[in-house]
C-alpha positions as CSV (number, residue, x, y, z in Angstrom):
1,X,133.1,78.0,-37.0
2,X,134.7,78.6,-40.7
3,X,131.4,77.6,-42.2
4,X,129.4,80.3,-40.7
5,X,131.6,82.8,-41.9
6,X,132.4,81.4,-45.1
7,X,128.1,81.3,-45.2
8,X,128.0,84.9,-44.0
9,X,130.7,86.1,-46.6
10,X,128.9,85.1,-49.4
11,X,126.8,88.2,-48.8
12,X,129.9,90.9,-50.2
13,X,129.1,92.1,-53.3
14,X,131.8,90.4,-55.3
15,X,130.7,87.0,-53.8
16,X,127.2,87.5,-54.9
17,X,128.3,88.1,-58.3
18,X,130.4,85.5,-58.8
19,X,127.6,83.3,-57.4
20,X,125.4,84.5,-60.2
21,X,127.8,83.7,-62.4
22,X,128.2,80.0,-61.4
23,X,124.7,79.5,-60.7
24,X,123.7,80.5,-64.7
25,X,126.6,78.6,-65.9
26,X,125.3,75.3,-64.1
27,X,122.2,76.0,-64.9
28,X,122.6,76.4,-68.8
29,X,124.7,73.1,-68.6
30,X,121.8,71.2,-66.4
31,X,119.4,72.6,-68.8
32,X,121.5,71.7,-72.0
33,X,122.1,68.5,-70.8
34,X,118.0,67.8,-70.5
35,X,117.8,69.4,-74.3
36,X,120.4,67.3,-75.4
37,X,118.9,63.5,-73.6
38,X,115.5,64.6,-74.7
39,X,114.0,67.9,-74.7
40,X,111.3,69.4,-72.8
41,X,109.1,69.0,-75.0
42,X,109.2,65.3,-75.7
43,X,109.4,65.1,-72.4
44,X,106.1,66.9,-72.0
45,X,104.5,64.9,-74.8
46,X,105.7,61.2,-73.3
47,X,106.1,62.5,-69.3
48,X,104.0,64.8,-68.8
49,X,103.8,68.0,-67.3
50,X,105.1,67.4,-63.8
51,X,107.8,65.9,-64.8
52,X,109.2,68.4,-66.6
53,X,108.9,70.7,-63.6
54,X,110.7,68.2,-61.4
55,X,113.2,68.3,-63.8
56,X,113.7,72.3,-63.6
57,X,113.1,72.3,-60.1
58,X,115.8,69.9,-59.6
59,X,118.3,71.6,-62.4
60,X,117.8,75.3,-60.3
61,X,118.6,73.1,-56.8
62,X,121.3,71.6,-58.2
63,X,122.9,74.6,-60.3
64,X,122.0,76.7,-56.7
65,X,124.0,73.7,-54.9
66,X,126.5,73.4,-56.8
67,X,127.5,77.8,-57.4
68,X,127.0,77.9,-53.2
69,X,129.9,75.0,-53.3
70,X,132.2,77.0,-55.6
71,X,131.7,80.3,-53.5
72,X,132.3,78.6,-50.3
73,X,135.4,76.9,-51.8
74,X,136.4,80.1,-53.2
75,X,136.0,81.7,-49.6
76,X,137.6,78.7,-47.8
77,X,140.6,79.3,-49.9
78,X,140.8,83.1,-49.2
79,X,140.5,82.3,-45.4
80,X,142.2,79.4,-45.4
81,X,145.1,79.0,-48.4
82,X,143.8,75.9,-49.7
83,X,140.7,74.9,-51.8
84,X,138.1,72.5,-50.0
85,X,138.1,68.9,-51.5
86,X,134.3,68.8,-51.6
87,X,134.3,70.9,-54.4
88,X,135.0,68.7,-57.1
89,X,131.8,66.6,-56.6
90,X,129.9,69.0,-58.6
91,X,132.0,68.7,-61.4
92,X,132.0,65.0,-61.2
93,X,128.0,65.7,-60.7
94,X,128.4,67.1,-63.9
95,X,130.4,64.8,-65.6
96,X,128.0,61.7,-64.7
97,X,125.2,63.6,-65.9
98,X,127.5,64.1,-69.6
99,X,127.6,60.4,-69.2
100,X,124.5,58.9,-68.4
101,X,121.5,61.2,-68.5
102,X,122.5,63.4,-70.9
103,X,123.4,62.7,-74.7
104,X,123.0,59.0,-74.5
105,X,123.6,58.9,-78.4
106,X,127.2,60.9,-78.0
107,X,128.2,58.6,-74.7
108,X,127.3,55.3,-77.1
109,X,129.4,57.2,-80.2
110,X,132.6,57.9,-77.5
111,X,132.8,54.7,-75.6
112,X,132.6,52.5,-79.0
113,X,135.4,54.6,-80.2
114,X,137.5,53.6,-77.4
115,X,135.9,49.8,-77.9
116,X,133.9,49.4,-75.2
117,X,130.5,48.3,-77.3
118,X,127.2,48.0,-75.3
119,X,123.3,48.0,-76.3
120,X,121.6,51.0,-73.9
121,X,118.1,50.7,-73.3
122,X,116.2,53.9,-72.8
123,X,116.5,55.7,-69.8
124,X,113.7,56.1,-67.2
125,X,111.7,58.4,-66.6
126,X,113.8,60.6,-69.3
127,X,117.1,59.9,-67.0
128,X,115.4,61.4,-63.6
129,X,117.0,58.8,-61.5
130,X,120.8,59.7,-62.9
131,X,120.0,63.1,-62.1
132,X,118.9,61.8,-58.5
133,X,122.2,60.5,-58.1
134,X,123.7,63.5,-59.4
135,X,121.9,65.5,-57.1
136,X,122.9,63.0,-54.1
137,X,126.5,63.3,-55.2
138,X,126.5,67.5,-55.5
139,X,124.8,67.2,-51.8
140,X,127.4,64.6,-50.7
141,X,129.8,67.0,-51.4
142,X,128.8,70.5,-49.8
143,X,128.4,68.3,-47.1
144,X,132.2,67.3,-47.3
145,X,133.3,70.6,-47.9
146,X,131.2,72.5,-44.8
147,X,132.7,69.3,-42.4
148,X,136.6,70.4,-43.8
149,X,135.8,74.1,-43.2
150,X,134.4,73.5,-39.5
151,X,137.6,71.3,-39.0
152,X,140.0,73.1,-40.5
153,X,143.5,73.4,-39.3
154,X,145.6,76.6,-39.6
155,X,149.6,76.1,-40.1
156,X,151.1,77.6,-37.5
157,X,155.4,78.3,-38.1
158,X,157.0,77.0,-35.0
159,X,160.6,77.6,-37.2
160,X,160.9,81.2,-35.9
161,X,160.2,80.4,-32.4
162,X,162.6,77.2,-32.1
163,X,165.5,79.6,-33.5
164,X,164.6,82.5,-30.7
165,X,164.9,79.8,-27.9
């Protein structure tokens, strides 16, 4: 099966590398978007301790999840010629963590510019469950992306053999 492979290849040097790289970029953006809704340390003061280990815990699964999905997408498309679709659920992972659990104040600021006007109470548990459904959503989507690789179809040119016969 694809998948295997595409598991096994990101072994190679370059893959490994360029996992790294995705894994600290997701990361710093998990990370800045917990800084930016409220900060570990108010979290700390208001949560508690565990909680703000959940919430690293969960930011190194998620940034982990989410640099594996970019490899194998990468790889799928060196194998394959075309990207997986499951990809792009980490982004939009991403994006609904810009937009709910992370810099409520900025979301409020952009969405009353655009005139949509709305009174946001505080967020639970210092926006844990939106990064639940993030997390749900970046899972949802390796899980999309390893079922297209182990059904993959390759394209096959039947031109030049109609033209022989």
């Amino acid at each position: 099966m694809m998948f295997s492979l595409a598991f096994s290849m990101q072994k190679e040097r370059r893959y490994v590398i360029q996992g790294s790289i995705f894994f600290v970029v997701f990361l710093v953006i998990y990370g800045l978007l917990d800084y930016l809704n409220v900060g570990y340390g108010k979290m700390l003061e208001t949560y508690g301790l565990a909680l703000v280990v959940f919430n690293i815990v969960l930011n190194v699964i998620m940034a982990g999840l989410s640099a594996m999905m970019m490899n194998l997408s990468t790889i799928f498309f060196r194998l394959n010629s075309k990207e997986g679709k499951g990809t792009f659920m980490s982004v939009f992972a991403m994006l609904f963590g810009m937009m709910t659990y992370g810099c409520t104040p900025c979301v409020i600021a952009f969405f009353a510019t655009v005139g949509i006007t709305f009174s946001v109470a505080v967020l639970p548990l210092a926006g844990l469950p939106y990064k639940l459904v993030s997390l749900l959503l970046i899972a949802a989507g390796f899980l999309w992306l390893r079922y297209e690789m182990n059904h993959a179809r390759c394209r096959i040119d039947t031109t030049s053999e109609n033209k022989k016969s």
